[in-house]
Each structure stands twice: as C-alpha cells, then as structure tokens.
C-alpha positions as CSV (number, residue, x, y, z in Angstrom):
1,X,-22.9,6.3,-17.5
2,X,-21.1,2.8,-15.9
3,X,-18.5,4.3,-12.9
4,X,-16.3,1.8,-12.4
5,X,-14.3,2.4,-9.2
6,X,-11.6,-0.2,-7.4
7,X,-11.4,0.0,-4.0
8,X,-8.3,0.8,-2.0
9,X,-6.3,-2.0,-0.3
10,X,-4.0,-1.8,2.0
11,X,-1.9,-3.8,4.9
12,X,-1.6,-3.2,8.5
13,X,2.3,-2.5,7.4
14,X,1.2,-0.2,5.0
15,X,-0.7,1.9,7.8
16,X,2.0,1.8,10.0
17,X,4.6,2.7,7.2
18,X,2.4,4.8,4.8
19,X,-0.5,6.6,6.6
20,X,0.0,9.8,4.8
21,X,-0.6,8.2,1.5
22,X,-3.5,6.3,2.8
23,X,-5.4,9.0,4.3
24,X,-5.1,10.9,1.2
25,X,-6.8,8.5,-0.8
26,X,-9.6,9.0,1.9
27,X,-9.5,12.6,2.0
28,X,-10.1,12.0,-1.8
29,X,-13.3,10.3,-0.8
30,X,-12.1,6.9,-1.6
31,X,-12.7,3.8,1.0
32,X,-9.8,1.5,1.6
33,X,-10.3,-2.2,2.5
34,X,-7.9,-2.9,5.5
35,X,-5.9,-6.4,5.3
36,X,-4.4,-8.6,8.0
37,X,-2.5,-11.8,7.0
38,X,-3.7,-11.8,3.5
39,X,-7.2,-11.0,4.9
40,X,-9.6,-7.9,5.1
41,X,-10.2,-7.3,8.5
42,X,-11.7,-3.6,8.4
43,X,-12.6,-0.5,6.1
44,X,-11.3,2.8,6.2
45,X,-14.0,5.5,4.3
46,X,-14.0,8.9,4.7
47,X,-16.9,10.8,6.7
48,X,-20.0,11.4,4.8
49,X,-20.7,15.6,6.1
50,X,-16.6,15.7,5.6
51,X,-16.5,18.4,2.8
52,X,-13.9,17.8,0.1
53,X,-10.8,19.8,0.1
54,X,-11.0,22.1,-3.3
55,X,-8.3,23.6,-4.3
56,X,-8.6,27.7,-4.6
57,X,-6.8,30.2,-6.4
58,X,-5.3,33.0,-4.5
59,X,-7.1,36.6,-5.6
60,X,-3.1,37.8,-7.3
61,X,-5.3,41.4,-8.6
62,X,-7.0,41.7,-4.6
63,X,-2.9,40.7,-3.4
64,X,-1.9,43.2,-5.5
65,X,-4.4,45.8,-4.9
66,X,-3.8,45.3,-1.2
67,X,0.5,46.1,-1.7
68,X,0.6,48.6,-4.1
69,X,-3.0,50.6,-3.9
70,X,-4.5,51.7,-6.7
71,X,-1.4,52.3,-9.0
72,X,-1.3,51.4,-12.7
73,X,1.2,48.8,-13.6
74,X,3.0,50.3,-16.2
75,X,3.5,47.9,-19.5
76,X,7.1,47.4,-20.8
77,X,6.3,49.9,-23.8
78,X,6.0,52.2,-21.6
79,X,9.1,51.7,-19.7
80,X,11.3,51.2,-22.3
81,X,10.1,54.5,-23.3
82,X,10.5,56.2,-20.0
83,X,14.6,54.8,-20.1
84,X,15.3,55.9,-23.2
85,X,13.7,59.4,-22.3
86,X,16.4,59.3,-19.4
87,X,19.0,58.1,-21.2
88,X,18.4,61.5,-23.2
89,X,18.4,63.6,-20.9
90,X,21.8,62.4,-19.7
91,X,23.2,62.7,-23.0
92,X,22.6,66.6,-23.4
C-alpha cells in the first residue's frame, strides 16, 4: 500500500489570520511547512504521545436510563390504543 500524503503550507499571515484552521490540520496529525517571503522558514507537527481526538457517541439508552428509570417506552401502537380507549370512555 503507497500513502501518498502532501504536506500542509501555510504563511506567517495565514497564522496570524487563520490559526484555528491551522491547528486543526495538526490536531489531525498533519505537519504544516511554515513560509516567510515565499520561503519555508519552520515546521509545525503535532506531538508524537499527543493522543488523537476520537469522536464518541453519547450512551442515549444510559441518558435515558438515568432520566426516566427503568420505565418502558411505550410504542405508538400502544398509545394510539390507550387514546382511543379514552376517547371511549368519554363518549359513554
């Protein structure tokens, strides 16, 4: 397997104007080749013990469990049946 990968440039400008975009591209473990007058000058790379950020799923069932307890959701059957019971009932 070939992995091709194209470093990052940027200006001093860019740094000055852009820094969040910059450091994202080295929180993504990307280096970034630094340039002053049409010249790199310095390297930006991301720490090597740095741990990536992962994204992660909230637990929604543990969330859930944690609001409501250990009550069954009921399914829309179910409630639909429940209304028209009431409905019913107000009828007679």
């Amino acid at each position: 397997m070939i992995d091709i990968s194209i470093m990052k440039t940027a200006t001093v400008a860019d740094l000055r104007n852009s820094f969040r975009h910059i450091s994202a591209w080295i929180d993504d473990g990307q280096t970034v080749n630094i340039t002053r007058h049409g010249r790199a000058f310095a390297q930006l790379s991301p720490i090597a013990s740095h741990p990536k950020k992962l994204f992660k799923m909230p637990d929604f069932a543990a969330q859930a469990k944690k609001i409501w307890g250990d009550h069954r959701v009921l399914t829309a059957k179910e409630v639909c049946e429940m209304r028209e019971f009431e409905l019913e009932g107000e009828e007679g």
